[in-house]
N, C-alpha and C positions, 0 to 999 in steps of 0.2 A: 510440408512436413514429411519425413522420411521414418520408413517403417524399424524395427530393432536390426541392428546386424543380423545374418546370417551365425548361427554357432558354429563355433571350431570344429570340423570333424573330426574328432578322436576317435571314434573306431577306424573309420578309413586312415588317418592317418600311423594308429598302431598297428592295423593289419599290413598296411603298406612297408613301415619301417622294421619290424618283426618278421612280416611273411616274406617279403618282397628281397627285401634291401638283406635281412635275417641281421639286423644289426640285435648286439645284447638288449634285453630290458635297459642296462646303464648306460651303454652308447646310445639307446632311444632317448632316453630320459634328458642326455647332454646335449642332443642335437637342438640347434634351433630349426620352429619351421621353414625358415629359410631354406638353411641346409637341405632340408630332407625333400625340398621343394624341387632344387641344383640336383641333386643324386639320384630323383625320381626321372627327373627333365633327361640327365645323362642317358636315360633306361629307356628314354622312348615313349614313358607315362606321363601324361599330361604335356605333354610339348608340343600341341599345336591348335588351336581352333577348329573349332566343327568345322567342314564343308560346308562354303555360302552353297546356296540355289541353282545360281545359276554353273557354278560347277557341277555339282550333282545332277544339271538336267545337259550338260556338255558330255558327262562321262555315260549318261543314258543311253544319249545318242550313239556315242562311239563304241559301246557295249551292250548292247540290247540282250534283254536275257530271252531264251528260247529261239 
């Protein structure tokens, strides 16, 4: 048995498409979340997966802080 979806984030997604993108209220309204998924991706947000493990214990190594 699988738990309820996760909810739509609408404030991050209005912050995003207002703050971000500064599209109108009625270009927000028109956009599907697809779209606004594409034009976030184009901007660098949301386009890629966390860092696995053993990358972040690769880039440790090779950068040690201090």
């Amino acid at each position: 048995m699988r738990g309820a979806p996760a909810p739509f984030p609408w404030d991050e997604a209005i912050g995003l498409g207002l703050g971000v993108l500064r599209l109108t209220p009625e270009a927000f309204w028109k956009t599907t979340p697809r779209e606004l998924a594409l034009a976030l991706r184009a901007l660098g947000i949301g386009a890629s997966a966390p860092i696995s493990r053993a990358a972040f214990d690769d880039l440790m190594r090779r950068h040690p802080d201090g």
